[in-house]
C-alpha positions in Angstrom: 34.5 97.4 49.7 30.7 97.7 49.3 29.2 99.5 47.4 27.3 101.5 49.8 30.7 102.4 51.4 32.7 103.5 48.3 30.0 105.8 47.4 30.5 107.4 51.2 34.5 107.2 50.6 33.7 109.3 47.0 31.3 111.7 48.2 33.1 112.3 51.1 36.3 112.9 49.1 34.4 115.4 46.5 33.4 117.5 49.8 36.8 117.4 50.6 38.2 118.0 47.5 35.2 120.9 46.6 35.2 119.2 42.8 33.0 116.5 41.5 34.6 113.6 40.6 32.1 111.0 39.1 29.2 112.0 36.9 25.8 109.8 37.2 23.6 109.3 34.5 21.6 106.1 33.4 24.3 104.7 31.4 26.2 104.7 34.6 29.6 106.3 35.7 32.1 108.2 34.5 34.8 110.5 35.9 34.7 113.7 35.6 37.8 116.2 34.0 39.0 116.3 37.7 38.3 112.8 38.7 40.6 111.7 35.7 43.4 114.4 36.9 42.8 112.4 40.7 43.2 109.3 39.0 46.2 110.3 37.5 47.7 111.2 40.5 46.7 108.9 42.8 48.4 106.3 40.2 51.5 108.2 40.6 51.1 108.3 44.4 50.9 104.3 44.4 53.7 104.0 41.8 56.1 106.2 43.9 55.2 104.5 46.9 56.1 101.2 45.4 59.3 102.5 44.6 60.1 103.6 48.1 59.2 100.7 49.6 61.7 98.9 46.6 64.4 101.0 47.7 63.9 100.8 51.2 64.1 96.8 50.6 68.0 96.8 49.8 68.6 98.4 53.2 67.1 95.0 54.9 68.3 92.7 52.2 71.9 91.0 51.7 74.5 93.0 50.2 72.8 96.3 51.0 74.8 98.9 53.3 76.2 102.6 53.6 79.8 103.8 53.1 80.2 107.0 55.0 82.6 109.1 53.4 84.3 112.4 55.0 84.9 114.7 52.1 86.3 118.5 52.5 84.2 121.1 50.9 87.1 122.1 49.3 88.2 118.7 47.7 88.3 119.5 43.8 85.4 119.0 41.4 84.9 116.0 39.9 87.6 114.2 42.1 85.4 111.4 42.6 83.3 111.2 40.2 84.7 108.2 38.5 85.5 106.0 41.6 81.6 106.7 42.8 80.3 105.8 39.4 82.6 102.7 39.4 81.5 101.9 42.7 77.9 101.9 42.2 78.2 99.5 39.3 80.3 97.0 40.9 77.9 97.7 44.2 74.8 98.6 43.2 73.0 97.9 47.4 75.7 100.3 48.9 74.6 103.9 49.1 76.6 106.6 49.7 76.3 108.6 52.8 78.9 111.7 52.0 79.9 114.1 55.1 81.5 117.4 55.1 83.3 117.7 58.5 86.8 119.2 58.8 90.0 117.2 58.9 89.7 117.1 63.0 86.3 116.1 62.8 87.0 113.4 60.1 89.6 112.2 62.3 87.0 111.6 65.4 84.1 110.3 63.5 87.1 107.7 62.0 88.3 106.4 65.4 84.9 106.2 66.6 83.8 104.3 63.7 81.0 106.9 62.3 83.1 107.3 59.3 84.2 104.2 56.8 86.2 106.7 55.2 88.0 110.0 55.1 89.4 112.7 52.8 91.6 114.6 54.6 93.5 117.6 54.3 96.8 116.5 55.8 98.1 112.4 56.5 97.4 111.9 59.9 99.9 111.3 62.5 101.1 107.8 63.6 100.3 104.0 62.5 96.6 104.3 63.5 95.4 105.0 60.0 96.0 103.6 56.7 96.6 106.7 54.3 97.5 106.8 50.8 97.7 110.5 48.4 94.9 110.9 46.2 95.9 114.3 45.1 98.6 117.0 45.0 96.7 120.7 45.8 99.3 123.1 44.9 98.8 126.3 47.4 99.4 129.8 46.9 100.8 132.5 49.3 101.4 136.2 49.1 104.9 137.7 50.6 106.2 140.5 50.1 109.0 140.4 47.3 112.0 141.1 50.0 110.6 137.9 52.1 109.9 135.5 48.7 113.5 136.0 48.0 114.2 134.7 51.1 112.2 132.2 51.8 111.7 131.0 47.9 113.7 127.3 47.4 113.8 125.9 43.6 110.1 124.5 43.8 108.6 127.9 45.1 108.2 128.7 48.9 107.7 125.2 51.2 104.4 125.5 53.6 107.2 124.5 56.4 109.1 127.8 55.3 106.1 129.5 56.6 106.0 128.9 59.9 106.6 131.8 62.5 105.4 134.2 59.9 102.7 136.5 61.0 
């Protein structure tokens, strides 16, 4: 740039910016409080940009991708915590694109292959899917005492117990 033309470029930006940012004398140049503050910032803006354009790199390059994961808002805390962790050391290039549909939803986004994965509430129904337990939610229900008695086996009241109940 000329120098002519970065003066323009500086002036212009002090107009814009209502501050002085270089201070003239016969010695020559030097920044001003808020010139030194732009600086700063400006370095930041370049630095950050750098790393966008870093990160943006492993989805173009080999070995980057996305797993999309359906998880229930209700899944426990912590439940995955370890497999992500072990996941993004053995793959550092794969993000993580978690979703929060329900179990129907999961099921549709799997069979239409928006979905690489799924947490689901219940197994699903027939060979279609490969399904294995990750964990047991033990669920709690209010009866009255006369209909506990009844329905109560030796491991508490079955969900399938419940059915008809209003």
């Amino acid at each position: 740039m000329s120098q002519p033309a970065l003066s323009q470029t500086i002036s212009g930006l002090e107009r814009q910016l209502g501050v002085k940012l270089l201070v003239r004398s016969s010695n020559g140049v030097r920044a001003t409080e808020a010139g030194t503050a732009l600086l700063t910032e400006a370095r930041a803006v370049l630095a950050r940009h750098d790393q966008a354009l870093r990160v943006m790199a492993r989805y173009v390059g080999p070995g980057g991708g996305a797993l999309r994961i359906g998880i229930p808002l209700e899944l426990p805390a912590g439940l995955l915590d370890a497999a992500l962790a072990e996941l993004a050391e053995a793959h550092p290039d794969t993000r993580v694109q978690p979703r929060h549909p329900s179990t129907a939803d999961q099921l549709a986004a799997l069979r239409a292959g928006e979905l690489d994965v799924g947490f689901l509430r219940e197994r699903p129904v027939g060979p279609e899917f490969d399904a294995l337990l990750v964990v047991r939610e033990n669920l709690g229900v209010l009866l009255a005492t006369e209909q506990a008695a009844e329905l109560a086996g030796p491991d508490g009241v079955a969900l399938d117990a419940l059915v008809g109940l209003r």
